[in-house]
DONU-487972 format. One record per residue: residue number from 1; x, y, z of N, C-alpha, C in turn. Coordinates in nm, 2 decimals, always signed. Layout:
// residues N
resi->NUM	nxx->X	nyy->Y	nzz->Z	caxx->X	cayy->Y	cazz->Z	cxx->X	cyy->Y	czz->Z
...
//
This chain:
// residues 147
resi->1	nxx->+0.42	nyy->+1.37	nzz->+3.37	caxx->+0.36	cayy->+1.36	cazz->+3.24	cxx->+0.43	cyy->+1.44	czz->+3.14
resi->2	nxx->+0.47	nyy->+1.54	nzz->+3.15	caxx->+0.55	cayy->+1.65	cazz->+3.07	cxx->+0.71	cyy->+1.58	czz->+3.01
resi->3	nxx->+0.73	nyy->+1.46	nzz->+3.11	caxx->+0.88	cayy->+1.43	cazz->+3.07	cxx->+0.85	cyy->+1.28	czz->+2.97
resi->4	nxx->+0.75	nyy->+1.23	nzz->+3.01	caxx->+0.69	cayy->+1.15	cazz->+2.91	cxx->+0.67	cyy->+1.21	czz->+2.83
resi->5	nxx->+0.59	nyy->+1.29	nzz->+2.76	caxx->+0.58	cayy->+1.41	cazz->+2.67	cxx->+0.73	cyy->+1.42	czz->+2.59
resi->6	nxx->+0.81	nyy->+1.49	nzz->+2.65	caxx->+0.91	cayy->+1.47	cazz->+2.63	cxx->+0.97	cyy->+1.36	czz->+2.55
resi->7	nxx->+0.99	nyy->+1.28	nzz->+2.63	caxx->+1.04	cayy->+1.11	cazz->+2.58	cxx->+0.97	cyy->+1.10	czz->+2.43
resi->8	nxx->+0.85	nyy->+1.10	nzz->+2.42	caxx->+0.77	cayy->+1.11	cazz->+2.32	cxx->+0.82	cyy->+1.18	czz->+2.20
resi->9	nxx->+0.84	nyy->+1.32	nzz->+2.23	caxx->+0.89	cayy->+1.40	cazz->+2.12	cxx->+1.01	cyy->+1.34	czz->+2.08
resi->10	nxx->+1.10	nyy->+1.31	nzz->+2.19	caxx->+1.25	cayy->+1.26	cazz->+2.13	cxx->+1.24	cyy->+1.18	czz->+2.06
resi->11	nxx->+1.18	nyy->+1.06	nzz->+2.09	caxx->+1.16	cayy->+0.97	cazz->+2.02	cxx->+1.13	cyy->+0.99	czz->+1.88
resi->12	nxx->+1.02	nyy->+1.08	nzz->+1.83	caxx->+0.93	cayy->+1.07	cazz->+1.75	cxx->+1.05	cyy->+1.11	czz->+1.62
resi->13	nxx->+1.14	nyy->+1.26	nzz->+1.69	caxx->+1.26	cayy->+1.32	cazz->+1.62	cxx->+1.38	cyy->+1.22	czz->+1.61
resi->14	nxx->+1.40	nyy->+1.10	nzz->+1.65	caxx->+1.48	cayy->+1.00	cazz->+1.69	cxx->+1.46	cyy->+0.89	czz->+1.58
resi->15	nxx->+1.32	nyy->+0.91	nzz->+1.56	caxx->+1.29	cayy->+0.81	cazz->+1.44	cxx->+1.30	cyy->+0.89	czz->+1.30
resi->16	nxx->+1.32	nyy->+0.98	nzz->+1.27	caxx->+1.31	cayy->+1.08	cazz->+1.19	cxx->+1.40	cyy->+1.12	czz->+1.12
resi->17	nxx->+1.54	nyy->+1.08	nzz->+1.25	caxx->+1.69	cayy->+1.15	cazz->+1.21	cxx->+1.73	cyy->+1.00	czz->+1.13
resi->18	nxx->+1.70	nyy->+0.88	nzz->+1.21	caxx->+1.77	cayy->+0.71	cazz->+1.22	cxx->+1.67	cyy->+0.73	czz->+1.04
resi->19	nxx->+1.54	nyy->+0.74	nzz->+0.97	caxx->+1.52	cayy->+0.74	cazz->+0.85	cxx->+1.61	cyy->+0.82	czz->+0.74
resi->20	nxx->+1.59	nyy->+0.93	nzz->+0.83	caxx->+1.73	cayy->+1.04	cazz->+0.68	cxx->+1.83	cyy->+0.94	czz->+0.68
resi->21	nxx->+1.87	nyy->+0.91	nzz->+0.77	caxx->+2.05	cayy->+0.83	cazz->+0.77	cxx->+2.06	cyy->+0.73	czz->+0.67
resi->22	nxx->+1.93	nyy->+0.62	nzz->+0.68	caxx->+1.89	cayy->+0.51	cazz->+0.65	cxx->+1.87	cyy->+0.55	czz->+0.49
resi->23	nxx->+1.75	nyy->+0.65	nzz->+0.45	caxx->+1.75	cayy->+0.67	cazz->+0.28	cxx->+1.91	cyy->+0.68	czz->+0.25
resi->24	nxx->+1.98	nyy->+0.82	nzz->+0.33	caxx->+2.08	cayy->+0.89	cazz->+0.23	cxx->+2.16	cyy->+0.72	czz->+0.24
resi->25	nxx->+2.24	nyy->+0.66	nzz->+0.33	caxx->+2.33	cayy->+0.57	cazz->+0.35	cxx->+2.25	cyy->+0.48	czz->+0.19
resi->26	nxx->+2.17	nyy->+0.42	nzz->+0.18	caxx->+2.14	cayy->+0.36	cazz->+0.09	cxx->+2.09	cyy->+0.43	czz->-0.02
resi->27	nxx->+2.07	nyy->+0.54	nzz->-0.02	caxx->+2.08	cayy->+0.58	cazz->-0.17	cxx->+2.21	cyy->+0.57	czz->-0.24
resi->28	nxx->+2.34	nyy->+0.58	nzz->-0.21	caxx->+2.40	cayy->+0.61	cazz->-0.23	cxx->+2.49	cyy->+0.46	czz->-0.31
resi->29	nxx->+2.42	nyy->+0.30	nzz->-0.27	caxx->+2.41	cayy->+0.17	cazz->-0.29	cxx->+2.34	cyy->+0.15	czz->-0.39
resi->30	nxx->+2.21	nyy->+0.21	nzz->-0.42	caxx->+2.09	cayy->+0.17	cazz->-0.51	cxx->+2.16	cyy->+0.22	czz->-0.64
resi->31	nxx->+2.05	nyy->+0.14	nzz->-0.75	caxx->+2.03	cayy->+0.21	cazz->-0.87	cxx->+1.99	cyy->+0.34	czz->-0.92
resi->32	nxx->+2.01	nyy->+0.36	nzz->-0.99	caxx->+1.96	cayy->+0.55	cazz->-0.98	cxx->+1.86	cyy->+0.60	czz->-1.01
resi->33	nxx->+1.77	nyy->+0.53	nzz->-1.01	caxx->+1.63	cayy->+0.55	cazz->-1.01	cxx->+1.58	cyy->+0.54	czz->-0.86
resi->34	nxx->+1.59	nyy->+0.43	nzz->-0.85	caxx->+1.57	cayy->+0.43	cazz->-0.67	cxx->+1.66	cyy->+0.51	czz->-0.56
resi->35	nxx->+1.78	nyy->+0.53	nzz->-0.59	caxx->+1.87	cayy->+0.64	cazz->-0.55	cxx->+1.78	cyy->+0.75	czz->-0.52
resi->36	nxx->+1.75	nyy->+0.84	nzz->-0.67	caxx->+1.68	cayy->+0.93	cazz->-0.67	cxx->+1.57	cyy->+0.94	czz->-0.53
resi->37	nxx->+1.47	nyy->+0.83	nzz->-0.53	caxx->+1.36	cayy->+0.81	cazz->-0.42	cxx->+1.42	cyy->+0.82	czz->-0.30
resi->38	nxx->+1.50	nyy->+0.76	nzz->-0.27	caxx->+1.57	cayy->+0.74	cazz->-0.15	cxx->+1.62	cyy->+0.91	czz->-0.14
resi->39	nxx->+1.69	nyy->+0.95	nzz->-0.21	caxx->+1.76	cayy->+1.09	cazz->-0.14	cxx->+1.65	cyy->+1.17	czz->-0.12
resi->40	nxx->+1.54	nyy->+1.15	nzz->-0.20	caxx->+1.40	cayy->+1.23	cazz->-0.18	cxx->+1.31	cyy->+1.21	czz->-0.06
resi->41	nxx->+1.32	nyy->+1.14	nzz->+0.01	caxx->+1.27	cayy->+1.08	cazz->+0.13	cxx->+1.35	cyy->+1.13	czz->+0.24
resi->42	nxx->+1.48	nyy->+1.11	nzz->+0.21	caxx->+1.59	cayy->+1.17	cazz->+0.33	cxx->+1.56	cyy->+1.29	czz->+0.33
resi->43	nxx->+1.52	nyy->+1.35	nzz->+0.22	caxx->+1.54	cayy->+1.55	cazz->+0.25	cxx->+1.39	cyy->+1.55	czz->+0.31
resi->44	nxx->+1.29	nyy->+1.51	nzz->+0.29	caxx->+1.15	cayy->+1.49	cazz->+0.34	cxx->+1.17	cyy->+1.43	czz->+0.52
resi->45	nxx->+1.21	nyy->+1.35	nzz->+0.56	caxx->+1.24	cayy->+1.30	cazz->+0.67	cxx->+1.32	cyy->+1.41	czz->+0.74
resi->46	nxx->+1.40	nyy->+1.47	nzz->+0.69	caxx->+1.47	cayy->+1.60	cazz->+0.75	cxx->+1.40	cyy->+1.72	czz->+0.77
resi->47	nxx->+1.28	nyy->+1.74	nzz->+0.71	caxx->+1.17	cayy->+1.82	cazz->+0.72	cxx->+1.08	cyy->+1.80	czz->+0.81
resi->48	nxx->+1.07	nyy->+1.70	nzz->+0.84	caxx->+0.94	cayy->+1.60	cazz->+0.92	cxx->+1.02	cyy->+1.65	czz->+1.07
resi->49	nxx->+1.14	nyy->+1.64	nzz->+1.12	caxx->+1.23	cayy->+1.69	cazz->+1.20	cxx->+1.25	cyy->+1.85	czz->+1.29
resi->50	nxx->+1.19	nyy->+1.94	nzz->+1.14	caxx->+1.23	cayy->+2.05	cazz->+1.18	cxx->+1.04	cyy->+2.06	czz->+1.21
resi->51	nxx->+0.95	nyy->+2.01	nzz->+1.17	caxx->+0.84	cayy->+2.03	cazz->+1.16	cxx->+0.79	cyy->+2.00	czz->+1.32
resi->52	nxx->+0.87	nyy->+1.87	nzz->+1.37	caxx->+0.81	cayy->+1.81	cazz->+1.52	cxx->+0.90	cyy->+1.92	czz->+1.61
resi->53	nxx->+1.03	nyy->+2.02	nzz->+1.62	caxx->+1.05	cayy->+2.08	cazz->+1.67	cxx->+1.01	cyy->+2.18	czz->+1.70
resi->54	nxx->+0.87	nyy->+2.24	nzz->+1.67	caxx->+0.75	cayy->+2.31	cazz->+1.66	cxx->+0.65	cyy->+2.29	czz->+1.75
resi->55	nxx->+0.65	nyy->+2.14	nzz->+1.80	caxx->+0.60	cayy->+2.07	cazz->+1.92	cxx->+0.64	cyy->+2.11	czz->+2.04
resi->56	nxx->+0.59	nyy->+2.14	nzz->+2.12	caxx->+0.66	cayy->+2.15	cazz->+2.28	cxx->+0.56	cyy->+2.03	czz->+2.38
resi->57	nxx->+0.64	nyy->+1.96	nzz->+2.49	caxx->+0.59	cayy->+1.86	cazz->+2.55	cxx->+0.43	cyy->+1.89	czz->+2.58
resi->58	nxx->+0.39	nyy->+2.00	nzz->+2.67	caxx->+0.28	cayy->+2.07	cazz->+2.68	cxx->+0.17	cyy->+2.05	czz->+2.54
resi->59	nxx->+0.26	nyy->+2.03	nzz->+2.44	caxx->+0.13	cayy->+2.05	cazz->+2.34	cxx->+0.07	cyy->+1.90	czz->+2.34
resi->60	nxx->+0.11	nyy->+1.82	nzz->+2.41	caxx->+0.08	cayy->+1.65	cazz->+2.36	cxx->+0.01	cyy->+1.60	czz->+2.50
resi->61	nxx->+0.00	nyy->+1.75	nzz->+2.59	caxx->-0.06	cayy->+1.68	cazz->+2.70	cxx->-0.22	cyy->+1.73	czz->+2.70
resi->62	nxx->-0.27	nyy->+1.65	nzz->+2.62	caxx->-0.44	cayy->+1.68	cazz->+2.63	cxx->-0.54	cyy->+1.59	czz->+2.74
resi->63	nxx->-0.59	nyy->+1.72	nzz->+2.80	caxx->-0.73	cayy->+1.68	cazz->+2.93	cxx->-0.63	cyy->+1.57	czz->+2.99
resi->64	nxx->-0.51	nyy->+1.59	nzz->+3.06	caxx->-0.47	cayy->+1.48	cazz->+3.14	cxx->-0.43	cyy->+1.34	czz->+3.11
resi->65	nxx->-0.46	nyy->+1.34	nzz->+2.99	caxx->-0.40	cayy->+1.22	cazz->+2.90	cxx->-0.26	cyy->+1.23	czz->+2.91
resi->66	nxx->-0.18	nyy->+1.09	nzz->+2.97	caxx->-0.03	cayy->+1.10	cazz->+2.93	cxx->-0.02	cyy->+1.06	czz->+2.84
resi->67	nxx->+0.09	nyy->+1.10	nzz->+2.72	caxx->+0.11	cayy->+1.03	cazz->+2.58	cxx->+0.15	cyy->+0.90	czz->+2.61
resi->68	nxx->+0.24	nyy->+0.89	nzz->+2.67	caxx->+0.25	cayy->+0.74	cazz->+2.69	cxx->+0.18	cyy->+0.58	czz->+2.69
resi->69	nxx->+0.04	nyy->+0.67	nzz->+2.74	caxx->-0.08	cayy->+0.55	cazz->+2.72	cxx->-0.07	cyy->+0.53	czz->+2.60
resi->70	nxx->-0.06	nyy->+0.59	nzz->+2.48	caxx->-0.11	cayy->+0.50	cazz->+2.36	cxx->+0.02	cyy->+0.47	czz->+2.34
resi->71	nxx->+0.13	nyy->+0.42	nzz->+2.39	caxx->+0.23	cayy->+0.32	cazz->+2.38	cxx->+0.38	cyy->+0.36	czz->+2.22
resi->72	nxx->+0.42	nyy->+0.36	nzz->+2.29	caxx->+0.59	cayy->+0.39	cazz->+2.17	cxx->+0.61	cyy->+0.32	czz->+2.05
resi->73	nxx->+0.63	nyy->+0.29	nzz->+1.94	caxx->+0.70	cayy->+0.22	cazz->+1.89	cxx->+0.79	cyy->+0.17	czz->+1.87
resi->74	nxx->+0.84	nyy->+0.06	nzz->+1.93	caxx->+0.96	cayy->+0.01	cazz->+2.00	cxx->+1.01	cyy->-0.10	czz->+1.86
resi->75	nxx->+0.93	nyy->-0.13	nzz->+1.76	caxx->+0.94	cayy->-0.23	cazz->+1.74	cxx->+0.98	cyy->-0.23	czz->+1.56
resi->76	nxx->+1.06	nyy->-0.11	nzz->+1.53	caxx->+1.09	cayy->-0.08	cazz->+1.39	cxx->+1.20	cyy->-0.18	czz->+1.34
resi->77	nxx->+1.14	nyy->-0.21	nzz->+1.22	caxx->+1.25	cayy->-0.32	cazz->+1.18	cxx->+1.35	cyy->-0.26	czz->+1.17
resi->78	nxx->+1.46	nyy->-0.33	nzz->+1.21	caxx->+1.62	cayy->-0.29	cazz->+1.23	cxx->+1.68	cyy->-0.33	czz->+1.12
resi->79	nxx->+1.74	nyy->-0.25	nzz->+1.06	caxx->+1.85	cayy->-0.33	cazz->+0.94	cxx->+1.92	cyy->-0.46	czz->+0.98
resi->80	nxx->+1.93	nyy->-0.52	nzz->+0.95	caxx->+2.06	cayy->-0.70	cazz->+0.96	cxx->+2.16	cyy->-0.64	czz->+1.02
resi->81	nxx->+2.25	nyy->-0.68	nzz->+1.05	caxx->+2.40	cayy->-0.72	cazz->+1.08	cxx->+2.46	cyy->-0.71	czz->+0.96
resi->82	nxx->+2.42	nyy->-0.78	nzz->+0.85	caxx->+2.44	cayy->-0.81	cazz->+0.74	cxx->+2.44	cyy->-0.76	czz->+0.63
resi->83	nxx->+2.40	nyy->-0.65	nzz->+0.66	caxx->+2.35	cayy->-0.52	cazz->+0.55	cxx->+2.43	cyy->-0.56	czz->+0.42
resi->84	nxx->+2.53	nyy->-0.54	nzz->+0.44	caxx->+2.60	cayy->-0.57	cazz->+0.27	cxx->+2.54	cyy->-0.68	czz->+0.23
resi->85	nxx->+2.44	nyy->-0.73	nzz->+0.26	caxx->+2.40	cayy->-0.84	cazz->+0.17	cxx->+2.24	cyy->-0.79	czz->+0.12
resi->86	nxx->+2.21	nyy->-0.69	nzz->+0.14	caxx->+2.10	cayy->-0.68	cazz->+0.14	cxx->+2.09	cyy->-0.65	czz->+0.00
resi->87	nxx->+1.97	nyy->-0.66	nzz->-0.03	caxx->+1.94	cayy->-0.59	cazz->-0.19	cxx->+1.83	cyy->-0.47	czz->-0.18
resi->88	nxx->+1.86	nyy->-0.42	nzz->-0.26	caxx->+1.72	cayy->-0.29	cazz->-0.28	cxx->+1.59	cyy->-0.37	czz->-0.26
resi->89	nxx->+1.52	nyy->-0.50	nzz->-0.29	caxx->+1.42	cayy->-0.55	cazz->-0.26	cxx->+1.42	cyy->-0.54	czz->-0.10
resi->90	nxx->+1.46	nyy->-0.55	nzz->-0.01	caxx->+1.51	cayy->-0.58	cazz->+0.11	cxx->+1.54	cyy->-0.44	czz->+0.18
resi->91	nxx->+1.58	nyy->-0.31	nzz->+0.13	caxx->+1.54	cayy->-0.18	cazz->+0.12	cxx->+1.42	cyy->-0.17	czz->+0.16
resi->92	nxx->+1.41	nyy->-0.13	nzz->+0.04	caxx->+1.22	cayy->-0.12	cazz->+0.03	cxx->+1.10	cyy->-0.19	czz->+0.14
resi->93	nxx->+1.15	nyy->-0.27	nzz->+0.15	caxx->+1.09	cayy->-0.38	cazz->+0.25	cxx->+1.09	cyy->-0.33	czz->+0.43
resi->94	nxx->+1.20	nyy->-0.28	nzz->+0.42	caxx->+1.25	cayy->-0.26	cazz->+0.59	cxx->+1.18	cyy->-0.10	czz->+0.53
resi->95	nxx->+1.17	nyy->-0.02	nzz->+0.47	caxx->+1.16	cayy->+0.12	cazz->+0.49	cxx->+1.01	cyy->+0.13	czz->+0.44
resi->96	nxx->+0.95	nyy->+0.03	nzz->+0.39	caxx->+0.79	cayy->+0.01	cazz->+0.45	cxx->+0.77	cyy->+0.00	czz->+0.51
resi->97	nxx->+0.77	nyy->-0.12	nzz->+0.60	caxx->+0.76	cayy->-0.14	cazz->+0.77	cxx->+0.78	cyy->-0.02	czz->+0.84
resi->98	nxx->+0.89	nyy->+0.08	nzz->+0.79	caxx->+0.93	cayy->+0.17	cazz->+0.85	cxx->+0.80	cyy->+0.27	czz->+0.85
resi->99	nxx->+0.78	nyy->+0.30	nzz->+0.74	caxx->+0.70	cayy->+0.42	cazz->+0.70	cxx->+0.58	cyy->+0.41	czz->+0.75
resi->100	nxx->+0.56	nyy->+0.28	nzz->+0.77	caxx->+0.39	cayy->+0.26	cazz->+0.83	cxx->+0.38	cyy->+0.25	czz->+1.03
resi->101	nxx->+0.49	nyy->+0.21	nzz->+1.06	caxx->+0.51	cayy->+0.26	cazz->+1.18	cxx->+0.50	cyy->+0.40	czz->+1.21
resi->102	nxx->+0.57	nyy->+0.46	nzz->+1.15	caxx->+0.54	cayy->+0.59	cazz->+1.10	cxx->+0.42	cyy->+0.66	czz->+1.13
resi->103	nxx->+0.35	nyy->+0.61	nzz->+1.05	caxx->+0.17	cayy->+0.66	cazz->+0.98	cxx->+0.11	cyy->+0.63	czz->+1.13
resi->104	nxx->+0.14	nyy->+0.52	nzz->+1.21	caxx->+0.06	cayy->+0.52	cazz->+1.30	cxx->+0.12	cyy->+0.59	czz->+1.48
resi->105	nxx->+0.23	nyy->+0.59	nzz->+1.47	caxx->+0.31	cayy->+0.68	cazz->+1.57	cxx->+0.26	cyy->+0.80	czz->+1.53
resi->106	nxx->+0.21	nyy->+0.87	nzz->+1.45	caxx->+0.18	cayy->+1.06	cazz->+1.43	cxx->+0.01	cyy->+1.00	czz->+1.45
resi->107	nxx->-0.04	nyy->+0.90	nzz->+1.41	caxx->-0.17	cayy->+0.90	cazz->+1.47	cxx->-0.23	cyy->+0.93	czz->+1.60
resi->108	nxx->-0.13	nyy->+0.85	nzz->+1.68	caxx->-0.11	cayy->+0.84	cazz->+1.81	cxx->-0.10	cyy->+0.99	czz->+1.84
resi->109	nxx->+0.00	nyy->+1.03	nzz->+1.81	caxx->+0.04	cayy->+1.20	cazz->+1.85	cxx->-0.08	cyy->+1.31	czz->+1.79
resi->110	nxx->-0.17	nyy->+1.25	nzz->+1.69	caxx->-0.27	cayy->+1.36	cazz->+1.68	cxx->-0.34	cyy->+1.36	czz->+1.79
resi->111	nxx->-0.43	nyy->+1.22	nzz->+1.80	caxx->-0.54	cayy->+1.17	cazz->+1.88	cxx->-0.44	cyy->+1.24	czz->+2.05
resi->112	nxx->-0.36	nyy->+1.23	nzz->+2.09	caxx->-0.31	cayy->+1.27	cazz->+2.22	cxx->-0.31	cyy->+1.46	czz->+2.22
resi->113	nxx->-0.22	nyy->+1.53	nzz->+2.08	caxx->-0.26	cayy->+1.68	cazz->+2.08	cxx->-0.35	cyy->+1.74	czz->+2.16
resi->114	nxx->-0.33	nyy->+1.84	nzz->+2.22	caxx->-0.41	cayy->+1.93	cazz->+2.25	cxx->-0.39	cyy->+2.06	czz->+2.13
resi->115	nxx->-0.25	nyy->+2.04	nzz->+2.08	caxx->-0.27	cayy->+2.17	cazz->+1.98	cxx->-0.17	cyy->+2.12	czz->+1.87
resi->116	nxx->-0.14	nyy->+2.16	nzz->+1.73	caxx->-0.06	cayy->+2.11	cazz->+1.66	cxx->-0.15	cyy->+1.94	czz->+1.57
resi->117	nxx->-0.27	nyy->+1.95	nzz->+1.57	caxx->-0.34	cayy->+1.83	cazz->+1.52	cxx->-0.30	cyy->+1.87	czz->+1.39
resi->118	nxx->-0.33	nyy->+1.96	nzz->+1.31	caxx->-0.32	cayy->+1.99	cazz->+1.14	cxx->-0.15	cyy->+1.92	czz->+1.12
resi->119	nxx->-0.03	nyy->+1.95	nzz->+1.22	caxx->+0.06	cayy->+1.95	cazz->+1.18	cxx->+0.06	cyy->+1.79	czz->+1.18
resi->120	nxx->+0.06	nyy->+1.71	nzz->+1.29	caxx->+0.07	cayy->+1.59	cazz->+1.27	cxx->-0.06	cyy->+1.51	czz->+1.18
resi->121	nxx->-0.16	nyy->+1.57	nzz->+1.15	caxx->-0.24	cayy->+1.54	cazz->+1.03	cxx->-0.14	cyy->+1.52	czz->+0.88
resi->122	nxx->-0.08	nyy->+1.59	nzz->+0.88	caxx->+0.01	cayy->+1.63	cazz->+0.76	cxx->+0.12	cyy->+1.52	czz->+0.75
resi->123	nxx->+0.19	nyy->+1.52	nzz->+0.88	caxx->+0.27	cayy->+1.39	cazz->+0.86	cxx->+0.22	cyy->+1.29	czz->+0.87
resi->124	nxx->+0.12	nyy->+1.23	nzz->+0.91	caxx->+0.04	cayy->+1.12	cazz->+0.86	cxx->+0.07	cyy->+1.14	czz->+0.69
resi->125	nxx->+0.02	nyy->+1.20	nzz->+0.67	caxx->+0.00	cayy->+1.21	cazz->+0.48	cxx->+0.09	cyy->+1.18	czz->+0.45
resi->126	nxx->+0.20	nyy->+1.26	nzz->+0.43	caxx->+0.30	cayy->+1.25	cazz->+0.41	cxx->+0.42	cyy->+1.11	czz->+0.46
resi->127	nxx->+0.41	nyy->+1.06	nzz->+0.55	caxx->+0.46	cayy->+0.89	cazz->+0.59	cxx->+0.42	cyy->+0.84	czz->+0.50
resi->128	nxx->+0.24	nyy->+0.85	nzz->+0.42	caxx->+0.16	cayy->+0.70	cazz->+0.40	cxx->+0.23	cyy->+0.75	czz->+0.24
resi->129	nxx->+0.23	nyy->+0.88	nzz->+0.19	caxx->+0.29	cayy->+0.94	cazz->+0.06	cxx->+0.43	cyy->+0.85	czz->+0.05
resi->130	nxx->+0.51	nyy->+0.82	nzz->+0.15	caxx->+0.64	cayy->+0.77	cazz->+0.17	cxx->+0.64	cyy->+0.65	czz->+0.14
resi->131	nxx->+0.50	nyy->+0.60	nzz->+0.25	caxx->+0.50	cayy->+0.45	cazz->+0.24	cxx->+0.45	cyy->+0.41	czz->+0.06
resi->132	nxx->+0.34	nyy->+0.49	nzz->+0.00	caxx->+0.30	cayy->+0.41	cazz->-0.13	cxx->+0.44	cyy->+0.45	czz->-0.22
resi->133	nxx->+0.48	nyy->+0.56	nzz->-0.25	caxx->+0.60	cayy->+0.56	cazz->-0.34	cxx->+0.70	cyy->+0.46	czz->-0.30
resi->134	nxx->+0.71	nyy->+0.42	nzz->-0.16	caxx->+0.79	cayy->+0.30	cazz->-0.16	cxx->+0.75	cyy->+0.15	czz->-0.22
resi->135	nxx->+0.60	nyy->+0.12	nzz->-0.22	caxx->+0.54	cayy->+0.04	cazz->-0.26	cxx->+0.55	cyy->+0.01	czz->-0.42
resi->136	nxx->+0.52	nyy->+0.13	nzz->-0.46	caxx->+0.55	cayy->+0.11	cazz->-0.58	cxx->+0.69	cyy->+0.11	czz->-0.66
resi->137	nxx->+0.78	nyy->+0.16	nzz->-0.59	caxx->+0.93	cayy->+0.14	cazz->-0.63	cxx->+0.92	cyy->-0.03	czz->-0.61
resi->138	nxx->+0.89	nyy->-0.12	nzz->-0.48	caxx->+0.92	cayy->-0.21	cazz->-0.51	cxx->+0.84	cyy->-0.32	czz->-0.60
resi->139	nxx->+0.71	nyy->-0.26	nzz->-0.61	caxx->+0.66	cayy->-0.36	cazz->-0.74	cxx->+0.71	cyy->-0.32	czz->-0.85
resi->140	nxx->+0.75	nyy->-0.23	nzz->-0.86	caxx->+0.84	cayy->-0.20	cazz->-1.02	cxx->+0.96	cyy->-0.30	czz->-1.03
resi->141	nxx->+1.08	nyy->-0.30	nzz->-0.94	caxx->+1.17	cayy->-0.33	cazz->-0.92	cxx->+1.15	cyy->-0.54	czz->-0.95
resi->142	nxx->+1.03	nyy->-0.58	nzz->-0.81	caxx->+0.95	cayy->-0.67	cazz->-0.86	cxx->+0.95	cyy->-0.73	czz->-1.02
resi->143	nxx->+0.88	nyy->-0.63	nzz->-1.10	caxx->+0.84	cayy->-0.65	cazz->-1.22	cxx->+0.97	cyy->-0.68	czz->-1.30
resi->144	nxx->+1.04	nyy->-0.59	nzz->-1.28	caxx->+1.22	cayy->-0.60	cazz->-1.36	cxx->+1.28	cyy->-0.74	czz->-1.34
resi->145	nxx->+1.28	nyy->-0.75	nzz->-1.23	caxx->+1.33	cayy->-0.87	cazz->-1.19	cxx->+1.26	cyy->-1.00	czz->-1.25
resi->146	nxx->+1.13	nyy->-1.02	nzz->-1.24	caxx->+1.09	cayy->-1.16	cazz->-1.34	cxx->+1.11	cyy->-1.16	czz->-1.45
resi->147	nxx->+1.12	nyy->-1.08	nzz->-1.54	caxx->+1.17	cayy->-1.05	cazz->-1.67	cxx->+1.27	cyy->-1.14	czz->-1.67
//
């Protein structure tokens, strides 16, 4: 149970590190408005990092529950092959999907806590914080574009 636990935490820090990479790599492509958002997400996602190292396997093993029952996230949208083709609409897009995976992977990890619930209460917030400013960068961007 403890190494599932484990697995769990890696993971959770694994999706965390693969988002910084993902904002900074593409902020650096985007317009500078969305740049902006993007590098702001990377330094947040690098927090979210130091925040689950705070976790120890033991803390996710409540009343005999393995974490593992409520199941991994296996299934984050991957960037293309093709990335240089992508556009910031298509950004946004894949780092929603991302961020709401997100929201519900720290759900999973409250409901399993035995200790540390406030902390992954917070990143909950903070993901869905991710996910709407992402939402709204792309109905903006949206809106530009029909113009």
């Amino acid at each position: 149970m403890i190494d599932q636990a484990r697995q769990i935490l890696e993971f959770a820090v694994a999706k965390e590190k693969a988002a910084e990479a993902f904002y900074t790599r593409w902020s650096a492509k985007c317009p500078s408005d969305l740049a902006k958002v993007l590098h702001d997400l990377a330094r947040e996602e690098h927090s979210h990092q130091e925040k689950l190292s705070l976790v120890t396997p033991e803390d996710l093993i409540a009343e005999g529950v393995a974490p593992a029952e409520f199941g991994l996230i296996k299934d984050l949208p991957e960037v293309p092959e093709d990335e240089e083709d992508m556009t910031p609409l298509d950004i946004l897009s894949i780092a929603i999907q991302r961020e709401q995976a997100s929201v519900l992977l720290y759900e999973r990890l409250r409901a399993s806590a035995s200790r540390h619930e406030s902390l992954f209460e917070a990143l909950i917030e903070e993901e869905r914080r991710h996910k709407h400013r992402l939402e709204l960068q792309y109905a903006l961007l949206k809106t530009r574009m029909a113009r």
